[in-house]
Structures are given as C-alpha cells and as structure tokens.
N, C-alpha and C positions, 0 to 999 in steps of 0.2 A: 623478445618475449612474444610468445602466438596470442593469438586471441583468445580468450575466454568469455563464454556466451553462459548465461543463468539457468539453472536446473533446478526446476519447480519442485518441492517435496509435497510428493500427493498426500502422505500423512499428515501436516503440515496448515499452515496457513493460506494455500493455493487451493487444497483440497478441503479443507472447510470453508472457505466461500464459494467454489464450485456447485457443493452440494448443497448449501444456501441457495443461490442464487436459482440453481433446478429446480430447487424445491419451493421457492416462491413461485416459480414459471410454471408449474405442477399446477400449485393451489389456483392459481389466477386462471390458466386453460380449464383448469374440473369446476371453477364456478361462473361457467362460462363469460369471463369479466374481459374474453377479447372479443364478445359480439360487441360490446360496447356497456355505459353501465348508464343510464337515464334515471334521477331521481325526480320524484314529481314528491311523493304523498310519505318521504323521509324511510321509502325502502327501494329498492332498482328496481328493475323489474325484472329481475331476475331473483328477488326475496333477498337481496344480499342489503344488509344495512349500511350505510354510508360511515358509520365509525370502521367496522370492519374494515370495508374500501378503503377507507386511506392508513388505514393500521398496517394492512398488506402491501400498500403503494407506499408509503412510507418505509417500511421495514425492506422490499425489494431496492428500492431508490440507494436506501445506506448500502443492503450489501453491493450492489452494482457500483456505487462510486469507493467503498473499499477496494473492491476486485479493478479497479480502472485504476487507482494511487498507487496503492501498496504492493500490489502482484506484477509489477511492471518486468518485462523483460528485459536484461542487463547484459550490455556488451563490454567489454574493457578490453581493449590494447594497449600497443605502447605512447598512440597519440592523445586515448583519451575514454571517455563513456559515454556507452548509447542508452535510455531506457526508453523503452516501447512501450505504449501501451498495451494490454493485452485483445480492448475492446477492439478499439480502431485502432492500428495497426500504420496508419499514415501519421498518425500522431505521436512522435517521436522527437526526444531532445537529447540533442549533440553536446559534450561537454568538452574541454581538451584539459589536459590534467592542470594545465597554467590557468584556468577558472577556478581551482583551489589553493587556496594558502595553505590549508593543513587538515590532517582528517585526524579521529578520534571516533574511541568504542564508549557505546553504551547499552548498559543492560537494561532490556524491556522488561518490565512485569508484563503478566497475564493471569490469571486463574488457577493454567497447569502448569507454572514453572517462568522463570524468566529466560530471555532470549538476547543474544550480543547482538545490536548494532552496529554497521558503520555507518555515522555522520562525516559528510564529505562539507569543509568547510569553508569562507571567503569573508574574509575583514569580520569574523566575531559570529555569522549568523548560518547558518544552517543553509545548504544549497538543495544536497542531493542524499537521500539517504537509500539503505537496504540491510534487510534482517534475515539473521538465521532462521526466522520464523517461517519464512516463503522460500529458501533457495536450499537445496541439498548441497549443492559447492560453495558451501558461502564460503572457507576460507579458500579457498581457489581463486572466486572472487576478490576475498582479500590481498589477496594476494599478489594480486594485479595493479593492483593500487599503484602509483607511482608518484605523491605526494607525501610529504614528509609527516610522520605518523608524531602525535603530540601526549599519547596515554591515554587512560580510561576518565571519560569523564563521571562524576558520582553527581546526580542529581535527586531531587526530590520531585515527586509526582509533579508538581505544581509547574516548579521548574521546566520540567519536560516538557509539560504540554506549552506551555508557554513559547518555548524554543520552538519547539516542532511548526506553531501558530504565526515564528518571522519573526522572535524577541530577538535581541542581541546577545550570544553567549561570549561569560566572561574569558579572559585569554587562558589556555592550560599550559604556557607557558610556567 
C-alpha cells in the first residue's frame, strides 16, 4: 500500500474555519486591537468595550483551537498514522496501526447534514479520529486503515460527546 496523505475540502469544514479564523484576524487588525487594548475607565482606548474584546478573543480562541484539533493533516501507510497539526507544523503524533484494537464509523450531526466519521479505537476508548467533514479523500483515507473494522456505531448526542470527551465506549462486538 503507498501512502496516503489528507486532502482538505475547501467547501467543507477546513474552509469554513479558514474564513472564520480571517475573519476574526480582519475584525481584530480594523479595530486596531493589535496596537494593544488598555482598559482604564471600562472602554480601550481605542472606544472598543471590553465585552466585545473578549467576545472576539473568545470567539477567535474557539475557532483557532477547532482549526488546530479537527483540521489536522493525516498520513496513513502501511506502518501506521501521522496527524499534523495544521498551526504548528512540529506538532505531530505518530501512531502504528498495532496502537488500535479496532476502528468504527460514525455519523456526525451538524446543521447542514450529517457527516461519517472514523473512530480509531484502543481497549474501549477513542484514540484518534477524522471526518468527511474536513477531508475530500476520506474514503481513501479509509481506506488505508489497516486495523480490523468492527461496524457503524449508533450513538446518541450525549453519548457522543461524552466519548469524544475520553468516556469508555461500549464493545461493538
């Protein structure tokens, strides 16, 4: 098997936090909130009020650590998977396929549609995952996989995030 390396879908999950993430870097540079922001008398001085300020630093902060988890660059061979960060770039974790017991799909919600995941798994709990929501080759990707596939898992909201959070998932055996 060659390598296969992950192909960002600009329309996708990659390219709307992209144009997030600009688009807070926009608002922040046009109010001038990289000369600095000094509150004295509960507005900057720059007239910008300090709810705004962290409403913006707050709302930039999330999409920046979405765009750092979720949009990771993905390598798979036959030994194993690389994800990359996208930020920092030295920030990279090595997996070998014998760090999973078994992988399984599952379907994301969202707003505009659900999206299939793969969970890459080890003794019950979630290690590594990636969605069709971020990659244009996901079954490519999938495809690569070379641990023993176990079925679709069906979960409920709650469930999900829970897992995603470091629960233990039940066996799908």
């Amino acid at each position: 098997m060659k390598e296969v390396r992950s192909s960002y879908k600009i329309f996708g999950g990659f390219g709307l936090l992209l144009v997030l993430n600009t688009l807070f870097i926009f608002v922040f540079v046009k109010a001038g909130l990289h000369k600095g922001v000094h509150f004295s008398d509960g507005r900057s001085t720059y007239g910008i009020r300090p709810e705004i300020f962290l409403f913006c630093a707050g709302a930039e902060l999330m999409a920046l650590i979405l765009f750092a988890t979720q949009c990771r660059y993905v390598i798979a061979d036959t030994d194993g998977i690389t994800f990359i960060n996208p930020i920092l770039p030295f920030l990279k974790r090595r997996k070998t396929w014998a760090d999973f017991t078994i992988y399984g799909t599952v379907m994301e919600y969202s707003q505009n549609g659900s999206y299939e995941a793969v969970w890459l798994l080890k003794d019950d709990k979630l290690v590594a995952r990636f969605s069709s929501f971020y990659y244009s080759n996901y079954e490519e990707l999938k495809g690569a996989i070379q641990t023993p596939y176990k079925g679709e898992l069906k979960l409920s909201r709650f469930k999900h995030l829970s897992y995603m959070l470091g629960c233990r998932i039940k066996r799908m055996d």
